[in-house]
C-alpha positions in Angstrom: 31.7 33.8 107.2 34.6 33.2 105.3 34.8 34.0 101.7 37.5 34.1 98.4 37.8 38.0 97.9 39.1 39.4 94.6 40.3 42.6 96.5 42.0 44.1 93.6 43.2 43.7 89.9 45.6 41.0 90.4 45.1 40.5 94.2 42.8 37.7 95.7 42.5 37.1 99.2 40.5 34.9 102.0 39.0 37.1 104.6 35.9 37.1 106.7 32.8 38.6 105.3 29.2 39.7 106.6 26.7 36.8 106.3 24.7 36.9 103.3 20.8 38.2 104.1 18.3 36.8 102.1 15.3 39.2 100.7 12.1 38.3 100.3 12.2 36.0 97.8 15.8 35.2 97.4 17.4 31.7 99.5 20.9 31.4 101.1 22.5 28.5 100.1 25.6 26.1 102.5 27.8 26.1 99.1 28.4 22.5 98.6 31.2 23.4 96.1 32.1 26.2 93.6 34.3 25.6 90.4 36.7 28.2 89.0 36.1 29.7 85.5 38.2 31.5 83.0 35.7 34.1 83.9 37.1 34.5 87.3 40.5 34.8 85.6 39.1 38.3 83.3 37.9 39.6 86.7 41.0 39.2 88.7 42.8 40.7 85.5 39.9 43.6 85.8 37.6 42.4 83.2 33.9 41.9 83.5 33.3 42.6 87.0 32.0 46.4 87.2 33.8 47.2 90.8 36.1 45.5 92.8 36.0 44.3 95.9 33.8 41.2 94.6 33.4 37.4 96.7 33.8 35.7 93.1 32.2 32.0 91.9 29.1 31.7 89.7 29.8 27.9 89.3 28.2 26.5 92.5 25.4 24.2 94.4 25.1 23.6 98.0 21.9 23.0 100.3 19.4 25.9 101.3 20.0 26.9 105.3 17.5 30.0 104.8 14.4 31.1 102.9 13.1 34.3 102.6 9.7 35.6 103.5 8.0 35.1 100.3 9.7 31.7 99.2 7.3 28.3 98.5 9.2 26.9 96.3 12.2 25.3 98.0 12.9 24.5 101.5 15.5 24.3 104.4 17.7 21.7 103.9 17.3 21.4 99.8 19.8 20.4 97.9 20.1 23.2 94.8 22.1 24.0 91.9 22.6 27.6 91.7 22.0 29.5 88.1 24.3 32.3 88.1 22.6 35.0 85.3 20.4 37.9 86.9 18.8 39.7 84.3 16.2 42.9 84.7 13.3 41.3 82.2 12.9 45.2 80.9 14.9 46.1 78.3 14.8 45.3 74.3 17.0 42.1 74.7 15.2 41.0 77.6 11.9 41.3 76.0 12.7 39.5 73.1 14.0 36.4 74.3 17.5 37.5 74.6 18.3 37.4 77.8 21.6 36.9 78.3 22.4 40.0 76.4 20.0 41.8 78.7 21.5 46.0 78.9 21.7 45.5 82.7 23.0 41.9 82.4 24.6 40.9 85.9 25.2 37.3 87.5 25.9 36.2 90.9 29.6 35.9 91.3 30.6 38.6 88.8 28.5 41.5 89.7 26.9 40.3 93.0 28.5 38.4 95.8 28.8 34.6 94.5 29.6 31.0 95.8 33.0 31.1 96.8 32.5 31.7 99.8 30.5 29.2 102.7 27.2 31.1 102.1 25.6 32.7 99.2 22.7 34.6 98.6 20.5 33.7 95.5 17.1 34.7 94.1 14.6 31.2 94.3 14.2 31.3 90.7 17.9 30.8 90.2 17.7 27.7 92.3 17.1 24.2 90.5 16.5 20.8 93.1 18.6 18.6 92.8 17.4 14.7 92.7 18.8 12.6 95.0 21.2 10.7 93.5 23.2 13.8 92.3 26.4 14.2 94.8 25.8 18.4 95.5 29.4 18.7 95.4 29.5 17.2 91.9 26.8 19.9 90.6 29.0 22.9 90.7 29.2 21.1 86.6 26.1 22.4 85.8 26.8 25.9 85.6 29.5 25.4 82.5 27.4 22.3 81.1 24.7 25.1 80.9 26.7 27.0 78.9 27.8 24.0 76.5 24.3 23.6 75.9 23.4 26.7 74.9 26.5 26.8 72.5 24.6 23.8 70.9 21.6 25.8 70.5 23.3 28.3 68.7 25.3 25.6 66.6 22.1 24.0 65.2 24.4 21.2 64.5 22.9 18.5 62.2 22.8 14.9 61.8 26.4 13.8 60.8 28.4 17.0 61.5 32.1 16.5 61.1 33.4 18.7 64.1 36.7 20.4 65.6 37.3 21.7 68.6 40.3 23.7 69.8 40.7 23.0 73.6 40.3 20.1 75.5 40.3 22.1 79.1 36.7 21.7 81.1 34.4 23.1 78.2 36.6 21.5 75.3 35.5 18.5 76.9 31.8 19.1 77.7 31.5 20.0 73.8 32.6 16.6 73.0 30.7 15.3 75.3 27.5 17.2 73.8 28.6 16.5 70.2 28.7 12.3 70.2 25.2 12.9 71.9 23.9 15.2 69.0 24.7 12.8 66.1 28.2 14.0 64.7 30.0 11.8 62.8 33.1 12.9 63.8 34.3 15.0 67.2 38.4 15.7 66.9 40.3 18.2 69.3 43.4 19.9 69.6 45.4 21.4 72.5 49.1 21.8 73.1 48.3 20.3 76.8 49.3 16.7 76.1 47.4 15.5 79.5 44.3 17.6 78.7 44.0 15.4 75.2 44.6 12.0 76.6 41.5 13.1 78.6 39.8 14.1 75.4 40.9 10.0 74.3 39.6 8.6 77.3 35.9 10.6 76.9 36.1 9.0 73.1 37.5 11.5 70.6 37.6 10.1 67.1 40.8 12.3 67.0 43.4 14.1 69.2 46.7 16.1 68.0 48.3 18.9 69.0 47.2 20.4 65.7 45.0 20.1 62.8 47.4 19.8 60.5 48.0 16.1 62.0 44.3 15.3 61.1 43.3 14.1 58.2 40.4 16.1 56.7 42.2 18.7 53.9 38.4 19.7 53.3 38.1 21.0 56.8 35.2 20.4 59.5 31.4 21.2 59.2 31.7 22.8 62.9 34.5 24.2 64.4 34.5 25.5 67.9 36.9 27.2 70.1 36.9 26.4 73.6 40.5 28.2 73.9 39.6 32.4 73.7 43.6 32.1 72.3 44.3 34.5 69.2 46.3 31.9 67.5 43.6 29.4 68.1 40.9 31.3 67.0 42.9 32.7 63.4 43.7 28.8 63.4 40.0 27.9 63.2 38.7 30.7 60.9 40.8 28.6 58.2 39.5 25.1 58.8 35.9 25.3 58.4 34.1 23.9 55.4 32.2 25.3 52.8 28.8 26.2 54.2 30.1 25.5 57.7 30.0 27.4 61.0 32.6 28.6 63.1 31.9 28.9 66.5 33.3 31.6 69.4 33.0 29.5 72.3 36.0 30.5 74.9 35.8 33.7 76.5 39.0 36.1 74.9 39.8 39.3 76.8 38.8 42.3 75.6 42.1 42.9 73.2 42.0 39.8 71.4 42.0 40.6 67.2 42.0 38.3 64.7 41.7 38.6 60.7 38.9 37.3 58.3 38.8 36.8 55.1 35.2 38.6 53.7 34.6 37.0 50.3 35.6 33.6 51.4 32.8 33.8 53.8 30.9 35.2 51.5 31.6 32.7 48.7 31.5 29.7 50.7 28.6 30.2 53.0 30.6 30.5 56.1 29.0 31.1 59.6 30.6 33.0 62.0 28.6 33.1 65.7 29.1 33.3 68.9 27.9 31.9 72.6 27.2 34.3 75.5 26.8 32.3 79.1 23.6 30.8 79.8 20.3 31.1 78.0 16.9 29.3 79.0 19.4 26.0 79.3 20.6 25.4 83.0 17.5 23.6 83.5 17.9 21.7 81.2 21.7 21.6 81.9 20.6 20.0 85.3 18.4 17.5 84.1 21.6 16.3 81.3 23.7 16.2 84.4 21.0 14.1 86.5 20.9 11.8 83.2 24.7 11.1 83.3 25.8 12.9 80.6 29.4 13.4 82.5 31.3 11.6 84.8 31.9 14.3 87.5 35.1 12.2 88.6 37.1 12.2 85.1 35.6 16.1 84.9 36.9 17.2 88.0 40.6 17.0 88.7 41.5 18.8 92.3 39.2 19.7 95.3 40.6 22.2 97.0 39.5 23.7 100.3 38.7 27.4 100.2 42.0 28.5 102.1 43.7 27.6 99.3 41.4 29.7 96.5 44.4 31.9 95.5 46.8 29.1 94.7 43.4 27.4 93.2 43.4 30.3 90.7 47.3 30.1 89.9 47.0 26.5 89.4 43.7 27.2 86.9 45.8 30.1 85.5 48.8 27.8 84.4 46.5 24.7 82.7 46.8 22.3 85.3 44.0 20.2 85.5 40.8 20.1 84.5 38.0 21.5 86.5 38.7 23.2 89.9 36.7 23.3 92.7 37.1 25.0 95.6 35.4 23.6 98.8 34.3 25.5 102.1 
């Protein structure tokens, strides 16, 4: 089959594969469509993956062609949405609810061979049906809506939440989107991308600038969330929350990133300071948000590009054109 191939740091490639074999219980899935993540930026820089070569995409849906042995709960020609996170259920995070900071944590399209690629193996408890209505190639969304949502849960966010977000690329967005649906009383965003924000006006905004300083609230935002993983962004946002108000580490910044904080401020004014790691007990109910319309796949998505093209797909994402990226076998 063919398949997107990080080879190397810095090197992707599209080359012929082995068919994926499914186990016992795991399905193969006809990928529909896979979207390309920042995350697939760290592990072409050589970040997160633990060995290279690795058939990338952990954003991805597509109909099941195979089942294994042992597998009742889906069947051959099923349309699926593919959850990503592979944890081993064992260790101390595991078995506290913790899942996605499991010891062994892996995922499909990080550490195992993922969806961007015309075939891809998954377990069956990874695999949510999709209802009819829901366009396959649309549901590659899920995956990152998944991981909006469980920024949410982390957020607690109450009733009448002033919030700021930095970022207005794919998960900027779906933060909005998740915030006028949680009751705040305000969602404004910043980005230096001029066509990213006009996005972020069309999706309803309260207020867009390229920064904060344009904004009028001197007494800074309840919430403030970075959907960037940018240094400056991130210092940026450690200054504008409120007193008693929570700063949230949304976008993923490599491994070098360093920023400054000031102790007794946080100390004196009740500041939280948190963070959001991937997907936790929230794709299903990702799927079921997504079913329900809480984006519009078209204004989301900006290119579909065929899978030839996944290494000019990733300079494209690289350089902040577009929105969300799909790559289509």
């Amino acid at each position: 089959m063919k398949a997107a191939v990080i080879e190397s740091v810095g090197k992707a490639v599209v080359a012929e594969v082995p068919d994926p074999t499914p186990g016992p219980r795991d399905v193969v899935v006809e990928v529909a469509a896979c979207g390309l993540c920042g995350t697939d930026l760290h592990i072409l820089q050589g970040e997160f993956a633990p060995r290279l070569p690795i058939v990338p995409g952990h954003e991805f849906a597509g109909e099941v062609v195979g089942v294994g042995s042992r597998v009742t709960e889906v069947s051959v020609g099923d349309q699926v949405a593919v959850d990503p996170s592979l944890y081993c259920h064992e260790c101390r995070y595991c078995r506290t609810g913790h899942n996605n900071l499991c010891e062994r944590w892996a995922a499909i399209g990080v550490t195992a061979a993922g969806g961007a690629a015309q075939y891809a193996v998954a377990p069956v408890a990874n695999c949510v049906k999709l209802p009819e209505h829901v366009r396959t190639q649309d549901a590659a969304l899920i995956e990152p809506l998944s991981c909006a949502v469980r920024g949410y849960d982390v957020l607690q966010s109450r009733l009448g939440a002033h919030v700021l977000i930095y970022g207005s690329g794919t998960m900027g967005l779906m933060m909005l989107e998740l915030a006028k649906r949680t009751g705040a009383a305000s969602v404004d965003m910043v980005d230096l991308n001029a066509a990213r924000l006009e996005t972020a006006r069309q999706l309803g905004v309260s207020a867009a600038a390229a920064t904060p300083d344009e904004l009028d609230r001197p007494q800074g935002w309840d919430l403030v969330i970075d959907a960037t993983g940018n240094a400056a962004a991130i210092q940026d946002g450690l200054d504008r929350v409120s007193k008693a108000g929570t700063f949230l580490q949304f976008g993923v910044a490599d491994y070098a990133t360093r920023v400054q904080i000031d102790p007794y401020r946080i100390y004196n004014q009740e500041i939280t300071i948190t963070g959001s790691m991937a997907v936790l007990h929230s794709y299903e109910r990702a799927a079921e948000l997504f079913a329900g319309g809480v984006l519009d796949p078209d204004v989301f998505i900006s290119d579909r590009l065929p899978l030839d093209r996944y290494p000019q797909a990733l300079d494209q994402f690289a350089a902040g054109v577009g929105r969300k990226i799909v790559v289509v076998p």
